[in-house]
C-alpha positions in Angstrom: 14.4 -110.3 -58.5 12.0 -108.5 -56.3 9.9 -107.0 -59.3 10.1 -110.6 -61.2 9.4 -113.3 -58.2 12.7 -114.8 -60.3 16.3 -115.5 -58.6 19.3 -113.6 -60.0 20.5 -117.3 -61.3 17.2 -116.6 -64.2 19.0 -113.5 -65.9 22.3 -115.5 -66.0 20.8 -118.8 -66.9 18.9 -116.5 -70.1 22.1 -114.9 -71.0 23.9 -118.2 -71.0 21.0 -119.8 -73.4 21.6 -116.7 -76.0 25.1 -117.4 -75.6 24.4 -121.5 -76.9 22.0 -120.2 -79.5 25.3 -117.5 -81.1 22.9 -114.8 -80.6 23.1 -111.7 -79.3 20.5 -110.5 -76.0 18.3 -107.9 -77.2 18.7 -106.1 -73.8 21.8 -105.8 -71.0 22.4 -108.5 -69.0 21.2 -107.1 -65.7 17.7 -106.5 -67.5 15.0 -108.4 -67.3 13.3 -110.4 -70.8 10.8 -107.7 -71.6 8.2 -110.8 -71.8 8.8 -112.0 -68.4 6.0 -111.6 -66.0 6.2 -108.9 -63.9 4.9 -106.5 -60.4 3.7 -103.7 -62.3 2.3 -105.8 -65.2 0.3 -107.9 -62.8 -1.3 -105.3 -60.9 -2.5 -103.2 -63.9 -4.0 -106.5 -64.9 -5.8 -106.8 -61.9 -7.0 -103.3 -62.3 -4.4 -101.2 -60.4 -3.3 -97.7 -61.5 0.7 -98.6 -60.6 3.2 -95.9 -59.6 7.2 -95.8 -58.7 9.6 -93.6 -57.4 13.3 -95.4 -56.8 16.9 -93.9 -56.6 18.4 -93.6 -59.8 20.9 -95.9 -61.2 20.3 -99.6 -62.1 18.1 -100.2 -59.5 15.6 -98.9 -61.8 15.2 -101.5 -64.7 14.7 -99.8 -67.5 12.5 -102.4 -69.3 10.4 -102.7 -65.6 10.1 -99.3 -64.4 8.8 -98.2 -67.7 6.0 -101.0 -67.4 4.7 -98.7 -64.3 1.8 -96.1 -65.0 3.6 -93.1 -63.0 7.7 -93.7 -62.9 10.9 -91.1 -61.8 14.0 -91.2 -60.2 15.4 -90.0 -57.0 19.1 -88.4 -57.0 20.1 -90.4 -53.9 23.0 -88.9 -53.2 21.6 -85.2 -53.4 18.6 -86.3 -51.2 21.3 -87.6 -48.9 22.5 -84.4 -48.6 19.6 -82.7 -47.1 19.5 -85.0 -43.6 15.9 -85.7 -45.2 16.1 -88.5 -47.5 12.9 -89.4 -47.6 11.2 -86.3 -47.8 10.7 -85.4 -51.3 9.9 -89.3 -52.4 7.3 -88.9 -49.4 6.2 -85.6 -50.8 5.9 -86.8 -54.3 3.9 -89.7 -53.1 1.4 -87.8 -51.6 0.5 -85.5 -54.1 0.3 -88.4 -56.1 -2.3 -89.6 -53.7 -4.4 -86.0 -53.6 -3.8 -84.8 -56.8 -2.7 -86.7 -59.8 -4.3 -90.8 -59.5 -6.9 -91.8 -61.1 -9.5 -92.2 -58.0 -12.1 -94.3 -60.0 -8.8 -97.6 -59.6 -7.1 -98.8 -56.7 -3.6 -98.2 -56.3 -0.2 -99.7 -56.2 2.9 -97.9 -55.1 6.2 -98.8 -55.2 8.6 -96.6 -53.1 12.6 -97.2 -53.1 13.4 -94.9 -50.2 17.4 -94.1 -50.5 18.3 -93.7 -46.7 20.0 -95.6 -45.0 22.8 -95.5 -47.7 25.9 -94.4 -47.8 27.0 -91.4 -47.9 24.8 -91.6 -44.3 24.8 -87.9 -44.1 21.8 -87.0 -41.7 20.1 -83.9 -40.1 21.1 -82.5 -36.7 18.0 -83.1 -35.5 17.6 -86.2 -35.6 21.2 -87.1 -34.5 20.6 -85.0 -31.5 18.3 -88.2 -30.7 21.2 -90.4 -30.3 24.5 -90.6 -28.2 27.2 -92.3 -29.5 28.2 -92.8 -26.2 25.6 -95.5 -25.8 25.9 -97.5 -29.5 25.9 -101.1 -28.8 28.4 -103.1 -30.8 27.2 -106.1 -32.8 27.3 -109.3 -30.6 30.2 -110.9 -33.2 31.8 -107.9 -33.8 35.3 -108.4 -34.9 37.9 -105.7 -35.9 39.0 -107.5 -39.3 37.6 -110.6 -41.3 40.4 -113.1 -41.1 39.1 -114.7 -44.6 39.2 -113.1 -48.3 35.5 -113.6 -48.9 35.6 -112.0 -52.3 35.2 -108.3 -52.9 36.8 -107.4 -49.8 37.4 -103.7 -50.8 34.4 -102.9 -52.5 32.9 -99.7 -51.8 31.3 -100.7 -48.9 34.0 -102.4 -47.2 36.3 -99.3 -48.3 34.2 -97.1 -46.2 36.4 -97.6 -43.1 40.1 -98.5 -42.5 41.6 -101.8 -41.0 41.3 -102.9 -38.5 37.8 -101.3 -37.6 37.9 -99.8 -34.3 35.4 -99.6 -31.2 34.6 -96.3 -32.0 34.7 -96.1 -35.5 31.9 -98.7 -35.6 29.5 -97.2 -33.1 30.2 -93.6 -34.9 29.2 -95.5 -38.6 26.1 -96.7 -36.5 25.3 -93.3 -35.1 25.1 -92.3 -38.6 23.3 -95.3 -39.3 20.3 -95.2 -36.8 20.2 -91.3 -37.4 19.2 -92.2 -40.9 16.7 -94.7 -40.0 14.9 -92.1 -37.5 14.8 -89.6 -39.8 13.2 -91.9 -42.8 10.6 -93.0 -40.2 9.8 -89.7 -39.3 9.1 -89.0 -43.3 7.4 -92.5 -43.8 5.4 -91.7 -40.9 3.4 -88.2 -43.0 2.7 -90.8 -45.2 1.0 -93.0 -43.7 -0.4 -90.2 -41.8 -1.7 -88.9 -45.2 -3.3 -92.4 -45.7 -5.6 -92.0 -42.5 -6.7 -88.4 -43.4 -7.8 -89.5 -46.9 -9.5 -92.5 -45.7 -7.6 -94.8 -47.5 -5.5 -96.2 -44.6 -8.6 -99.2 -43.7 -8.6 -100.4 -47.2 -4.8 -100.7 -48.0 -2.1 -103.1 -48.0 1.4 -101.7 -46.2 4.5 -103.7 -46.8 7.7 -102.4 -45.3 10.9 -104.5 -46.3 14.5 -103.8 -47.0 17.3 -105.1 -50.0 19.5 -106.2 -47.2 20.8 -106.0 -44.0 24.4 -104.5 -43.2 27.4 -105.9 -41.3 28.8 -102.5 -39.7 31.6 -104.3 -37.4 29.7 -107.5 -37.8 32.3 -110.4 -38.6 35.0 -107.5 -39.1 33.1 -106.4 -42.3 30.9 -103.4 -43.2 28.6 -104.1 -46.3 26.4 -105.9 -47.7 28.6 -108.1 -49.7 28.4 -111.1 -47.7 25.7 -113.7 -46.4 26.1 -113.9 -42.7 23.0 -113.7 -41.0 23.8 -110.2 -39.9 23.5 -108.7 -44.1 21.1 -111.1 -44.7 18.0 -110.8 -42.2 16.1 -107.7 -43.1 13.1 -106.3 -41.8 9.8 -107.2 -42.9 6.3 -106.0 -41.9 2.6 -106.4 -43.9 -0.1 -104.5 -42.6 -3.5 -105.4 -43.3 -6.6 -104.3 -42.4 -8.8 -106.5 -40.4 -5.8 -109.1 -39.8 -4.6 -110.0 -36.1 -0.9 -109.1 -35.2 1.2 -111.9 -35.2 4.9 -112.8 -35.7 6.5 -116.0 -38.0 10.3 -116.6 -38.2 9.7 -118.9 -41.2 11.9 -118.6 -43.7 11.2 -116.0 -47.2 12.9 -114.2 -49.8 12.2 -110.8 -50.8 10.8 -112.2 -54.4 8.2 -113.8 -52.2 6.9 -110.3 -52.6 5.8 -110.4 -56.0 3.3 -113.6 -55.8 2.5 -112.3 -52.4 0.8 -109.1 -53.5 -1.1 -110.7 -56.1 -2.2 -113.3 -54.3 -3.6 -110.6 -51.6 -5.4 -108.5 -54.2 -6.5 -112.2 -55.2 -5.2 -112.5 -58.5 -4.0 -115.5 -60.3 -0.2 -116.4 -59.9 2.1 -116.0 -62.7 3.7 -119.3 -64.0 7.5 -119.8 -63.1 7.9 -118.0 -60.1 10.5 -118.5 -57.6 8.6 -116.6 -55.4 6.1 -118.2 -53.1 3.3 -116.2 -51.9 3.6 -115.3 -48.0 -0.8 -115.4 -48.2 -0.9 -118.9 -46.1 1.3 -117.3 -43.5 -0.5 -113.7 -43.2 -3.7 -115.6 -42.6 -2.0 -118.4 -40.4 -2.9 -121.1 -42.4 0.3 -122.5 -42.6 3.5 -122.4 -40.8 5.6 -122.0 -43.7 6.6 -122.1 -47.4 9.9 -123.8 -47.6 12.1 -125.9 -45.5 15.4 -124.1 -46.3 16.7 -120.9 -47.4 19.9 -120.6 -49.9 22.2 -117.6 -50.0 24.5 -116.1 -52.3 26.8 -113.4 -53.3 28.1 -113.6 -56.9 30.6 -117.4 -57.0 32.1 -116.1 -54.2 29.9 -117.4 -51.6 26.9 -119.9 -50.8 24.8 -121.1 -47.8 22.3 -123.3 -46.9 20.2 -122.8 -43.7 17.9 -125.5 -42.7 16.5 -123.6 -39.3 19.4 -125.7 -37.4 22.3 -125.9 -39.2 24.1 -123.5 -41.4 27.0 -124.2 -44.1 28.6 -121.7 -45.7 30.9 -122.2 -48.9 33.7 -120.2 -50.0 34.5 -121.9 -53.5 37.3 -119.7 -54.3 39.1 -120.4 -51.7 38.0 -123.5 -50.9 36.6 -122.6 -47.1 33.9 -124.1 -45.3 32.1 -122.7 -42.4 29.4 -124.5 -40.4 27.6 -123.1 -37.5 24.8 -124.2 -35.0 22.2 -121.1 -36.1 19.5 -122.5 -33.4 21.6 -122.2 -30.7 24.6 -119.8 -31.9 22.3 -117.0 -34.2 25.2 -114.7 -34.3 27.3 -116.8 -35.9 30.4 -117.0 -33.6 31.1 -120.9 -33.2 32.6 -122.2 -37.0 32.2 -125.8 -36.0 33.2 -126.7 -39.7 37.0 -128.2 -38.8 35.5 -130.8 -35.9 35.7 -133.8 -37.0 32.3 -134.6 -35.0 30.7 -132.7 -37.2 32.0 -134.2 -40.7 28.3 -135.9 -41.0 26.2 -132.5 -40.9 28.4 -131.2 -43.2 27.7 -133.8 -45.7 24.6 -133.7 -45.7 24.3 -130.1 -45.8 26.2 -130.0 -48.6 24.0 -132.1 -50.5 20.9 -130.1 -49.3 23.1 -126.9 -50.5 23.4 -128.8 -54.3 20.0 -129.5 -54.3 18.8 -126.2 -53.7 21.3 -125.1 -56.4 19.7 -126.9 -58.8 16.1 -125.9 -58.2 17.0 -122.1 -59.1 19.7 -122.6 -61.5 22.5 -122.3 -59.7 25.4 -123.6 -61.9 28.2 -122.2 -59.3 30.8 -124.9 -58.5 31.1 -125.2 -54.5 34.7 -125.7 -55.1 37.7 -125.3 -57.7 40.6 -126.5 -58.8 42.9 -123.6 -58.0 41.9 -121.5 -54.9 42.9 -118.0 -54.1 45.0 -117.0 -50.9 42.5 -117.5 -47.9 43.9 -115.2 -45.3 42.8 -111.9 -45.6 45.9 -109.4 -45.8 45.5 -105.6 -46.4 47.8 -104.4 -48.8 49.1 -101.2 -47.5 47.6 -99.0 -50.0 44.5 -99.7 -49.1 44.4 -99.2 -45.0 43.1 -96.0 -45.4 39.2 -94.8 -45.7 38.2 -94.6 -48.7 36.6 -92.0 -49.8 33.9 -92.9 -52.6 33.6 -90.3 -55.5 33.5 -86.8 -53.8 31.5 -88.2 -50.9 32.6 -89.1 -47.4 31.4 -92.3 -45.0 29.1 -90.3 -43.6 28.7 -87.3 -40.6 26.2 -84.2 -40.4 24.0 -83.6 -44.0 25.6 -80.6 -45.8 22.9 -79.4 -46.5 20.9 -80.3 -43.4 17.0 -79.0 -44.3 16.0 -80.4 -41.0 16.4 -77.3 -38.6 14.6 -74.1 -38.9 
């Protein structure tokens, strides 16, 4: 999505269309059409040596990382290990800056920085910055989820037991915040690096994250989910020669895409989601849309207009509504008052409509609905341990003290 400017409804709404046809896709479903537009292909048109460094895994597209001029992976769970999980994507990034580009083009780099993931093993020195003591709890923090919201023991949600304790949460975001600290520290020798090469006043810095993360928020822990909490996620643009200013309009990360080329003043590619964020930057409008829509597989939908926000649970058949001007955190469902029938009518059909501009083909309800209550079955109230590696805790092989 962020690398096409296209919705995750494109790739299915493709595979769906070979499907029709009897053929077979050329390419795995979770690739992109090699002939779609693309980051990388737009700035090289524009004249940009391009160059990536991501964890490894499926987060690297084959088909798109390959389009890139300079492309490798990062072992994520091995820079994990160190306490430093940004330090040897921020070292290969600057010796791609003093040694190995092409100086005669500008540049475009595209840096997938592993921390904060899980495992969220981090360096003693930079837990030594925080007391646990003194970790705030999220506002609607809650020690269990009372709904089955789909994929309730994924990974993520399977990295602590039920019900999630005080203390449990504010030692997952000691970890948390230790691993945040420690990637500014590395992001922060490269942007040093910028300013000593002279590069800094001429380029373009956007810092943005995949998503957010619930940690005790609504009794859940992952990403997996579309309360505001997972789906707010930092995002800052540094430009040269442009006033600081906030906006709290709303944008998708595949605004990304049409945004950089727009800002290196290229033309915009044809069927983009994506709407460049340009008018913003510069303050020449407010916004680019009135309403954001959310999703997480057919498990779960929103619509948030700014006021009001619905959230669907097709398969179990649950509505939530919620006043997100005045209750942000999400703590009022207002969805069974019969006062508020209306809103959620019309929200709905705002929710369809939106649905049908990306290609959203998910029903909002069905026929036969799953349990709603969420019950743990005993074999799984226990943490889970992932693979070989633990929730988090002190790096193994912490490289961050002398």
């Amino acid at each position: 999505m962020l690398m096409t400017g296209k919705t995750f409804f494109r790739f299915e709404e493709e595979q769906r269309a070979f499907q029709k046809q009897g053929l077979k896709r050329p390419y795995k479903s979770y690739y992109a059409n090699p002939n779609w537009n693309t980051m990388p292909k737009s700035m090289k048109a524009l004249g940009y040596e391009t160059y990536f460094d991501e964890k490894s895994g499926w987060a690297n597209n084959p088909i798109i990382r390959k389009q890139f001029d300079y492309f490798h992976d990062i072992d994520m769970p091995k820079e994990l290990a160190t306490g430093r999980a940004a330090k040897n994507i921020v070292d290969d990034a600057i010796n791609y800056l003093t040694v190995k580009r092409d100086k005669s083009k500008p540049f475009f780099m595209y840096l997938g920085i592993p921390a904060p993931h899980d495992p969220r093993w981090s360096g003693k020195k930079f837990r030594d910055m925080y007391n646990i003591k003194n970790m705030v709890l999220p506002v609607n923090y809650l020690p269990q989820h009372p709904y089955n919201i789909g994929d309730m023991f994924i990974r993520d949600e399977s990295l602590e037991k039920w019900p999630r304790t005080k203390d449990a949460i504010k030692r997952h975001l000691f970890d948390y915040y230790s691993l945040i600290t420690a990637m500014d520290y590395d992001l922060g020798r490269l942007i040093d690096k910028l300013d000593t090469l002279n590069l800094r006043k001429n380029t373009i810095i956007i810092y943005s994250s995949d998503q957010g993360l619930a940690i005790g928020s609504k009794g859940l822990m992952g990403k997996q989910n579309i309360y505001d909490a997972t789906m707010k996620v930092p995002f800052l643009i540094s430009i040269p020669n442009v006033k600081h200013h906030t906006n709290n309009s709303f944008v998708y990360t595949h605004d990304i895409y049409p945004t950089i080329v727009d800002l290196a003043n290229g033309k915009l590619p044809n069927n983009l989601d994506g709407k460049s964020l340009k008018p913003i930057i510069y303050q020449k409008q407010q916004k680019v849309r009135n309403n954001l829509m959310l999703a997480y597989k057919n498990y779960q939908r929103a619509l948030n207009d700014g006021e009001w926000k619905i959230m669907v649970f097709p398969h179990i058949n649950k509505i939530e509504l919620y006043n997100i001007k005045n209750d942000p955190y999400e703590i009022q469902d207002l969805a069974n008052k019969p006062k508020y029938a209306k809103i959620i009518e019309k929200m709905l059909l705002k929710l369809k409509s939106e649905q049908k501009i990306y290609g959203d083909i998910s029903p909002l309800k069905v026929e036969k609905p799953q349990e709603a209550q969420f019950i743990v079955p005993k074999n799984k109230n226990k943490t889970r341990k992932w693979g070989p590696y633990p929730a988090g805790g002190l790096a193994p092989n912490d490289i961050t003290q002398p």
